[in-house]
NUFI-574715 format. One record per residue (C-alpha): residue number from 1; residue in one letter; x, y, z. Coordinates in nm, 2 decimals, decimal comma, always signed. Layout:
N
seq; type; px; py; pz
NUM; A; X; Y; Z
...
***
This chain:
193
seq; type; px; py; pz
1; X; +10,39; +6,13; +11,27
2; X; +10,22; +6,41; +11,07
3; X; +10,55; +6,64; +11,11
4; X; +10,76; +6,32; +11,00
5; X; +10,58; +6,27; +10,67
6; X; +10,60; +6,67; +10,58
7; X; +10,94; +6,64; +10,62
8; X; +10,98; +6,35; +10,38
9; X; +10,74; +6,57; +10,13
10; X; +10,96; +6,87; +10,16
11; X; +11,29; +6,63; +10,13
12; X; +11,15; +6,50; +9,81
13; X; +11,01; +6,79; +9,67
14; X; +11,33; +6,93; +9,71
15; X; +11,56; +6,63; +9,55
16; X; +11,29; +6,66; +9,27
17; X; +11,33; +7,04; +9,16
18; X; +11,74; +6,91; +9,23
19; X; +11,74; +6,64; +8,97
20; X; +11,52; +6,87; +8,74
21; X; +11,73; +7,15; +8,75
22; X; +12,02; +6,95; +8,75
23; X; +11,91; +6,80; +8,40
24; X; +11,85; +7,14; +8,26
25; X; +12,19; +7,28; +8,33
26; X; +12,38; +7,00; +8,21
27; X; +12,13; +7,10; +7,91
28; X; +12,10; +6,85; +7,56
29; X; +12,40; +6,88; +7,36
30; X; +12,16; +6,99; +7,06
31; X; +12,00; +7,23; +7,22
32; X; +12,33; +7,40; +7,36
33; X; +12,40; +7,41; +7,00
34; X; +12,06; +7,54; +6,86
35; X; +12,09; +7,88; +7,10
36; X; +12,38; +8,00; +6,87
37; X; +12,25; +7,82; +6,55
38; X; +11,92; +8,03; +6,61
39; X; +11,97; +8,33; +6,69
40; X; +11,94; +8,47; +6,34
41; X; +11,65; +8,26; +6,30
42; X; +11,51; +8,38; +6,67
43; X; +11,59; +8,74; +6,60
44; X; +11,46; +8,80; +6,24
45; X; +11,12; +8,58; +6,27
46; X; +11,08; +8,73; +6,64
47; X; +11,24; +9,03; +6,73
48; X; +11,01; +9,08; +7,06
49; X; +11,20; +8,75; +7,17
50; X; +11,55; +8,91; +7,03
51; X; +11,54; +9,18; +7,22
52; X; +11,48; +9,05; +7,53
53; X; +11,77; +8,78; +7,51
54; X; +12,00; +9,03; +7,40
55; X; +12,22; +9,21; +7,66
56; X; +12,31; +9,51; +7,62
57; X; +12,70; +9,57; +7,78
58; X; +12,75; +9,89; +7,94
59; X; +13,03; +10,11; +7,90
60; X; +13,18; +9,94; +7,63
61; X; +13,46; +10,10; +7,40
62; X; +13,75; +9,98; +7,20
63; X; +13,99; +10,12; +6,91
64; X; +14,35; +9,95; +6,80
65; X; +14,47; +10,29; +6,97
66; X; +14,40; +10,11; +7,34
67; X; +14,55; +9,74; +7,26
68; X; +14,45; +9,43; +7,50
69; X; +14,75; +9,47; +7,82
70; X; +14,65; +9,10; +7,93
71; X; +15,00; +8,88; +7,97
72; X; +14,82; +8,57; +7,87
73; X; +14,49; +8,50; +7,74
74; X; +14,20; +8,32; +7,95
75; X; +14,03; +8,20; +7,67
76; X; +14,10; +8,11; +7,29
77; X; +13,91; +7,92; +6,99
78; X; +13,94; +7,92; +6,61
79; X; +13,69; +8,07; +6,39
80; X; +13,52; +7,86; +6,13
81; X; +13,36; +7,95; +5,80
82; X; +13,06; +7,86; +5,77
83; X; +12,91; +8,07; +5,50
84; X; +13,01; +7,83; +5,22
85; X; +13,37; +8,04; +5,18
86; X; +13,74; +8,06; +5,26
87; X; +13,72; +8,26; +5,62
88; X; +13,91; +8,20; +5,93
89; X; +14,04; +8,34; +6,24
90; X; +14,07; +8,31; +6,66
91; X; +13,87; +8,49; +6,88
92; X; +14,08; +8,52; +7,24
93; X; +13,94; +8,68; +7,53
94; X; +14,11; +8,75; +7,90
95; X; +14,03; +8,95; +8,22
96; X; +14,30; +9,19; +8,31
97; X; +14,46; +9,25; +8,65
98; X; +14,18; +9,55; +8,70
99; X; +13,89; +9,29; +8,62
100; X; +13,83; +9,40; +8,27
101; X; +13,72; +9,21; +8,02
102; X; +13,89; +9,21; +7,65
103; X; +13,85; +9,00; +7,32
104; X; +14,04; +9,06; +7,01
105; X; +13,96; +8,86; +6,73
106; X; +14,11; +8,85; +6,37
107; X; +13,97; +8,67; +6,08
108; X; +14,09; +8,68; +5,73
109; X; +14,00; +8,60; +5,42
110; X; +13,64; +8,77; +5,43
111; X; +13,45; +8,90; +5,11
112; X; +13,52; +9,27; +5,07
113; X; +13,22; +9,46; +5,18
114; X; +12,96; +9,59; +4,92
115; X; +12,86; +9,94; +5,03
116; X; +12,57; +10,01; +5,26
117; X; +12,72; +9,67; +5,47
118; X; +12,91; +9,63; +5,76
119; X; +13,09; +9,30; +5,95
120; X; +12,97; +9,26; +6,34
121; X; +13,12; +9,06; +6,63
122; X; +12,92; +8,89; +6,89
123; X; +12,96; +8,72; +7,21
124; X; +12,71; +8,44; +7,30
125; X; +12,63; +8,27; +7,61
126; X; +12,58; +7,92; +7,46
127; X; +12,38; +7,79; +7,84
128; X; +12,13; +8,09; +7,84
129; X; +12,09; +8,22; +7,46
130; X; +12,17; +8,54; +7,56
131; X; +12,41; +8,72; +7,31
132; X; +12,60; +9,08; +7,32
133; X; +12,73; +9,27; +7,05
134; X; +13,10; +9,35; +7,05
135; X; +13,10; +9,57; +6,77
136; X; +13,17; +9,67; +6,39
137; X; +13,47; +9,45; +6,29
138; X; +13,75; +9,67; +6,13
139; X; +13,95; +9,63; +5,84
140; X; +14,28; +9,52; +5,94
141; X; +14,51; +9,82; +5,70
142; X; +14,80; +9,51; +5,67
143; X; +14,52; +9,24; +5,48
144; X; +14,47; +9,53; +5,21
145; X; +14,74; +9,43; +4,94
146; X; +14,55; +9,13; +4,89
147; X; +14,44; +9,11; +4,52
148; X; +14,18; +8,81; +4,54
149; X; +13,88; +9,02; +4,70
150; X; +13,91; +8,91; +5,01
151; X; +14,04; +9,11; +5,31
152; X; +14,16; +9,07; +5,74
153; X; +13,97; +9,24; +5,95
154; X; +14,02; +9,26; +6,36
155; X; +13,74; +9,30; +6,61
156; X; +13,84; +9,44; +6,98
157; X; +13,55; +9,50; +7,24
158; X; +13,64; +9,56; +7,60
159; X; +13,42; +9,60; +7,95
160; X; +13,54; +9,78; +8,23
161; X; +13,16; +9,65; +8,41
162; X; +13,12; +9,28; +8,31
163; X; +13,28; +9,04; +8,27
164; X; +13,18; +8,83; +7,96
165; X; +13,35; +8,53; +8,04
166; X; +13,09; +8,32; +8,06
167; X; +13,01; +8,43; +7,67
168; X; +13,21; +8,16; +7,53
169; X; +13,10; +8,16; +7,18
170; X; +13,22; +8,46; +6,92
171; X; +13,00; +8,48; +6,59
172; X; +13,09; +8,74; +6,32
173; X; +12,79; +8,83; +6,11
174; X; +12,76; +9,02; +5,78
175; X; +12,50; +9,29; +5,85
176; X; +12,28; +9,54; +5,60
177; X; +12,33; +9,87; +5,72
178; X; +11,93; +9,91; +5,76
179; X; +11,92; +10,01; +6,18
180; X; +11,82; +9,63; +6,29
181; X; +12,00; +9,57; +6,55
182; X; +11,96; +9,17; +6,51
183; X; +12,26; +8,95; +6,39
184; X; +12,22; +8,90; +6,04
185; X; +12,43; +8,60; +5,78
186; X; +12,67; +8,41; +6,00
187; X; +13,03; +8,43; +5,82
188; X; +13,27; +8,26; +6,09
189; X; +13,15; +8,13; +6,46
190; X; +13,39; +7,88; +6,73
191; X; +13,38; +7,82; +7,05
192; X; +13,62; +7,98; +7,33
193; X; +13,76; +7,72; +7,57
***
């Protein structure tokens, strides 16, 4: 009898933690939204908090030089202003046949840069918070002919030891050139599907 009830207590503890866990993954819609929406608030009131969400991707290198080799890309979204301005772009990400991990993405119509700033990518794990840096985003040379002020640029980040897919949310931020490495003022963000 006794052994009978403690397994009914261990079956229900265990259908409890279930339909708890359960209900956190599947996660509030607003608060799926509110880990991209905050993480400049998270990492400039609370860069203790920043820094431990952020990942840090290891071996990580990309130039135009090395160019994405996937056939067809896993993963692709358009990028929205949303910086109260004219920018745009698609972010597209694939794992090649090695298991790397590539994104290229190309906005355009961005402010020219004033000096002592710099544009940055990120990749964001919308489920978790956690957020990785893919790097100063580059002038794009063709977008230079453009008299209005506004220019292309192109941001490529590669992994040869992750794979980033689960990252399914590019931001590009405008960032002071001060040596904090928290994202700074959203300028485009969208969502890879």
């Amino acid at each position: 009898m006794k052994l009978r009830k403690l397994l009914t207590g261990i079956v229900l503890i265990a259908i409890g933690v279930w339909i708890i866990w359960y209900g956190i993954s599947l996660g509030d819609e607003e608060t799926s939204q509110d880990a991209v929406q905050n993480i400049e608030q998270t990492t400039v009131n609370d860069g203790d908090t920043a820094m431990q969400t952020r990942e840090e991707p290891t071996n990580v290198e990309a130039t135009a030089a090395d160019g994405i080799v996937c056939e067809v890309f896993d993963q692709s979204g358009e990028l929205g202003d949303v910086a109260d301005g004219q920018a745009s772009g698609i972010a597209r990400t694939c794992v090649d046949d090695a298991g790397t991990f590539y994104l290229t993405a190309d906005i355009s119509s961005v402010p020219e840069l004033e000096s002592d700033y710099f544009y940055e990518g990120w990749l964001v794990n919308r489920s978790t918070g956690s957020f990785i840096s893919t790097g100063e985003a580059r002038v794009d040379q063709k977008s230079l002919d453009d008299d209005n002020g506004l220019i292309g640029l192109r941001n490529e980040f590669f992994s040869y030891e992750k794979d980033y897919t689960e990252y399914n949310y590019y931001v590009l931020t405008l960032e002071p050139d001060d040596g904090d490495p928290a994202p700074a003022k959203h300028i485009v963000e969208g969502e890879l599907r």
